[in-house]
C-alpha positions in Angstrom: 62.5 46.2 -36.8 62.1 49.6 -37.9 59.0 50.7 -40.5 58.8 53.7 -42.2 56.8 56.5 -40.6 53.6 56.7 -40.3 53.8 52.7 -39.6 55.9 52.3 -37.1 53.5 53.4 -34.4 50.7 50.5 -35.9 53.6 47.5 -35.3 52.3 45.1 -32.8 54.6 43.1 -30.9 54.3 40.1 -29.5 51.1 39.6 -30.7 49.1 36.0 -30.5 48.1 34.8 -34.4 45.0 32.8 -33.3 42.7 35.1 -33.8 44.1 35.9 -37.5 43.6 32.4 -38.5 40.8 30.4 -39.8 40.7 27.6 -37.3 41.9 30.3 -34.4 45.6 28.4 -34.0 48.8 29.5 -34.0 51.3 31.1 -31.2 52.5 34.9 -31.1 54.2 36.6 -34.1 57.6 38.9 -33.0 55.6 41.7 -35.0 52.1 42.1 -36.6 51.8 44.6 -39.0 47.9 45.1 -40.7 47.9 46.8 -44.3 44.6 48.3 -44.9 45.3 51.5 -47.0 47.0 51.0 -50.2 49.3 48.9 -51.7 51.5 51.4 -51.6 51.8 50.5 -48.0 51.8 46.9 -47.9 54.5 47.3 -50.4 56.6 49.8 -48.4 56.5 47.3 -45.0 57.4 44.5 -47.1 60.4 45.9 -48.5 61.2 47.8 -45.2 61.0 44.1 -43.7 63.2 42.3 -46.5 65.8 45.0 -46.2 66.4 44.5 -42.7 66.5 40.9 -43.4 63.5 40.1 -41.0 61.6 37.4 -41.7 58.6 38.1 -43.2 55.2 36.2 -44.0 51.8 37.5 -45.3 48.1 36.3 -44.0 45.2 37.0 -45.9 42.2 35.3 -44.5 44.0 32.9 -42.3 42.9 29.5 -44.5 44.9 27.2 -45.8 47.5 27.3 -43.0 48.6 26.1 -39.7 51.1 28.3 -37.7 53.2 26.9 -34.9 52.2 27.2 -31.5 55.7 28.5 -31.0 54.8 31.3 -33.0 56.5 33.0 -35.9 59.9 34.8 -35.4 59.8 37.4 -37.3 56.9 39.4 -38.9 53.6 38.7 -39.7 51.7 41.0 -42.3 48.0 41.0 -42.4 46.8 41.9 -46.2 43.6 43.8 -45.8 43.7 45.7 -48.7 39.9 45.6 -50.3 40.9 47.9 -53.1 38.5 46.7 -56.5 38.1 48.3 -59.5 35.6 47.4 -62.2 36.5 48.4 -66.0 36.7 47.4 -70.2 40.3 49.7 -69.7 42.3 47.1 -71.7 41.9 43.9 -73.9 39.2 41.4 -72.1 40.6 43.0 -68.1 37.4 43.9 -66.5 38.2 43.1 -62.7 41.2 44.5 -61.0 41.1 43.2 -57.2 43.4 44.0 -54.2 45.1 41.0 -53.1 43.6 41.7 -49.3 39.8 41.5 -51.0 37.6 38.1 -49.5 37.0 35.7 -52.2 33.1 35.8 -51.2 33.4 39.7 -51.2 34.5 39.6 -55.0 32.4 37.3 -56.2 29.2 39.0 -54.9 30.5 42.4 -55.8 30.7 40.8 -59.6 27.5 38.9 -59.2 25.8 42.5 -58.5 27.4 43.7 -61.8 26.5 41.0 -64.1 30.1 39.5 -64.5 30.4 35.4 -64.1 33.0 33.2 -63.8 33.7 33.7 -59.8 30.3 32.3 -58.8 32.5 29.2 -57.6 34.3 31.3 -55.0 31.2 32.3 -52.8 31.6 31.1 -49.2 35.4 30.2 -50.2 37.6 31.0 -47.5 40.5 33.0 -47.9 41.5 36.7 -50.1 42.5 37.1 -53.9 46.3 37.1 -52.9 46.6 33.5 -51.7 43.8 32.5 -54.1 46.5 33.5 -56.7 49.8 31.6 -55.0 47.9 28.2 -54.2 45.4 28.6 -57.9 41.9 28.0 -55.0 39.0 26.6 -56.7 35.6 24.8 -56.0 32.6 23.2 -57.8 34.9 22.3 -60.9 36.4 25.5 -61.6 39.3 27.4 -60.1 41.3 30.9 -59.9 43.2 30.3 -62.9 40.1 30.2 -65.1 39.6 33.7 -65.3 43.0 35.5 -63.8 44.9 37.6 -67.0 47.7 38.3 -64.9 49.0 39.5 -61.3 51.2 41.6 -60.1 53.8 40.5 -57.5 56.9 42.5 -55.5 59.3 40.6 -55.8 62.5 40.8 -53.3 64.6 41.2 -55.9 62.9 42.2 -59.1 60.3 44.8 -57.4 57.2 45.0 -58.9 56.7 42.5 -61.7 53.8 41.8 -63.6 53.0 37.9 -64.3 50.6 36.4 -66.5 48.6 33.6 -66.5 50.9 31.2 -68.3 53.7 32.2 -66.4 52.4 31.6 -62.9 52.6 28.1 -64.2 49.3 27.1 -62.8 48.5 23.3 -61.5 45.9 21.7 -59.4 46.2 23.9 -55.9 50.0 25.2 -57.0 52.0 27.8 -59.1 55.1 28.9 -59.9 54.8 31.1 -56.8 53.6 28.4 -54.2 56.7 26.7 -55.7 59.6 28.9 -54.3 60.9 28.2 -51.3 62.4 31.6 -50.2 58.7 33.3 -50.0 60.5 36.8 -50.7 57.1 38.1 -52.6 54.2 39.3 -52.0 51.3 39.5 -54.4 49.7 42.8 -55.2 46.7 42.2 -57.2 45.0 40.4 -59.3 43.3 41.0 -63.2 40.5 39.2 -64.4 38.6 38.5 -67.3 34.6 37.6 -66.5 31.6 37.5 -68.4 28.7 39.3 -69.0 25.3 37.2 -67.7 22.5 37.8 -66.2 22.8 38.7 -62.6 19.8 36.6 -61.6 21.5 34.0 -63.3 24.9 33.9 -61.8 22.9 34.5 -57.9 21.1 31.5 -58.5 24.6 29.7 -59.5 25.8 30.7 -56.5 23.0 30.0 -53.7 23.5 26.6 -55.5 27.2 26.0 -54.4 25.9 27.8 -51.4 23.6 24.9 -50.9 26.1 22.3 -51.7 28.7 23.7 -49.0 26.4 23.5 -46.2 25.4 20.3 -47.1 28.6 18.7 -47.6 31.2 21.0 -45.4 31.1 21.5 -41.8 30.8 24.7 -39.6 33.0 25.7 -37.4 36.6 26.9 -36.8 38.5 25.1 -39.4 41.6 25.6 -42.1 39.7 24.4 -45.2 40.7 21.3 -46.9 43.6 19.6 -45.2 44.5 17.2 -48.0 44.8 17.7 -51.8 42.5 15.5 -53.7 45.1 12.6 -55.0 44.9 11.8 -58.6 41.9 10.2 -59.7 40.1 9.4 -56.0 39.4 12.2 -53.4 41.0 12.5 -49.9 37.7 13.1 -48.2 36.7 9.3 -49.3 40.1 7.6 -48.2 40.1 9.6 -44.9 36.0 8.3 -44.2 37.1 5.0 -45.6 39.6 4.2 -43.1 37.5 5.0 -40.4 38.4 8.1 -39.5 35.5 10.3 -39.4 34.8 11.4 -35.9 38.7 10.4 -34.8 40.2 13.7 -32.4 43.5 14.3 -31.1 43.1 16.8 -28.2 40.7 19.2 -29.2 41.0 18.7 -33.0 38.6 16.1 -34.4 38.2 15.0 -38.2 34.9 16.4 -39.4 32.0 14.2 -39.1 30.4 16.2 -42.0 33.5 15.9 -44.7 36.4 14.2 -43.5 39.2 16.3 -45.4 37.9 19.1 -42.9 39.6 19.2 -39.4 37.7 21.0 -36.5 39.2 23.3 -33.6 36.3 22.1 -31.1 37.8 24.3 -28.5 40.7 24.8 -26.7 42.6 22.7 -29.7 46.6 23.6 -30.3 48.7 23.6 -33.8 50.4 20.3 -32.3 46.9 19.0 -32.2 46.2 19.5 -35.6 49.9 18.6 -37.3 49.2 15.0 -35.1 45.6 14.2 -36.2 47.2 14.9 -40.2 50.1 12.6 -39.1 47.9 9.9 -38.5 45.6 10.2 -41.0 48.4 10.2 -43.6 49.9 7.6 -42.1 46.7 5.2 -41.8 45.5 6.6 -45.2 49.3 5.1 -46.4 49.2 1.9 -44.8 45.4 0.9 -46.0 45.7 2.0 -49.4 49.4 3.3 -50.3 48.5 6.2 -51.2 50.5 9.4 -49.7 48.6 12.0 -49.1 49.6 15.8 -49.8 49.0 18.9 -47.5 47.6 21.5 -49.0 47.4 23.9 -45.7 51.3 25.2 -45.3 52.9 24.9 -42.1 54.4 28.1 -41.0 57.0 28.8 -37.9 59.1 26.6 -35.5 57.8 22.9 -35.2 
């Protein structure tokens, strides 16, 4: 494919995804792009991609999917736009972040400034953008809480701004998560936070701190495989059917919190997509419930 200049020389071809992913998986991409000065530019490649009708797919932190081992045909861009701006410009908007920024990155950047309601996203893997599609969220609380609106190019539309109500937020999913075609990519995000004591929100977060590392392991992983099903938690069903501790190759169910799966070196994508098989599959049999992914599998499987 052909980007406009000055991008083109800054495609990568043929280049491995591992090391652009959370739990260091995933075969090579046709082309890597990495946007890291505007969104002016992650904006332009995306449109210069859907125009030539190349394939395109956009990685923020790497969480919360699996890619192939065969790869991705097509192109892979790599959001690392940081852009934030802090603000009382309109209505309650006081936080404008870049889709590219690192949940943990925002929410000590507002911690520093006395604005709460993000304290939950400390030590959260993963950027603004895909918090936004898959509505992330930990310790009760979740992206939706305090996002006003985002803007999102669409394919077709171009640059559209969506609110809160319309991103038709749900437990881990959206109206955007929802469409099939992934021909958007989202921009950035506005939102609403309140003033408190910034001694007070760091000692909120150094407490979920605390609670991660007690209850989630380290290590090379995607995040939570498994969305909570309704009422129970897929952590509990996993452990209760004896699964803790069970590996496939070199991916092993946590030990720690058994809705976490661990590269423990040298693992592969097809690893990973068998050890959630069987889990599913034993979690189904035992107690007939079906559980639901909620890392995305991306490429040829």
């Amino acid at each position: 494919m052909n980007l406009p200049a000055p991008y083109q020389e800054r495609l990568l071809r043929d280049e491995s995804l591992g090391r652009y992913t959370a739990a260091r998986l995933g075969g090579a991409a046709d082309g890597v792009y990495i946007a890291r000065e505007s969104v002016v530019e992650l904006a332009l490649v995306m449109q210069a991609a859907w125009s030539q009708g190349v394939p395109v797919r956009v990685l923020g932190g790497g969480a919360n999917v699996l890619i192939s081992d065969a790869g991705f045909r097509g192109l892979v861009v790599i959001n690392d736009v940081t852009d934030i701006q802090f603000g009382d410009w309109h209505e309650r908007r006081n936080v404008a972040a870049a889709a590219g920024v690192g949940l943990t990155v925002l929410a000590r950047k507002c911690q520093s400034r006395g604005l709460s309601g993000l304290e939950w996203a400390t030590s959260v893997p993963g950027t603004v953008g895909g918090a936004v599609v898959n509505n992330a969220g930990a310790h009760g609380s979740d992206i939706a809480a305090n996002l006003i609106e985002a803007v999102v190019l669409d394919e077709q539309r171009g640059a559209v701004i969506l609110s809160r109500d319309e991103l038709a937020y749900g437990y881990r999913t959206s109206a955007l998560k929802s469409r099939s075609d992934r021909r958007f990519v989202v921009l950035l995000a506005q939102f609403a936070l309140t003033a408190d004591d910034p001694a007070a929100i760091l000692a909120r977060m150094e407490s979920f701190i605390a609670h991660r590392k007690r209850t989630q392991p380290p290590g090379a992983s995607l995040g939570s495989i498994f969305k909570n099903p309704p009422g129970d938690y897929a952590g509990r069903l996993i452990e209760q059917a004896g699964l803790k501790g069970y590996r496939i190759g070199g991916a092993e169910i946590s030990t720690v919190h058994a809705n976490f799966f661990i590269n423990t070196g040298g693992a592969t994508a097809r690893d990973y997509l068998a050890l959630i098989r069987h889990a599913q599959a034993r979690v189904q049999a035992l107690y007939g419930v079906e559980l639901e992914l909620e890392v995305e599998l991306v490429g040829d499987w």
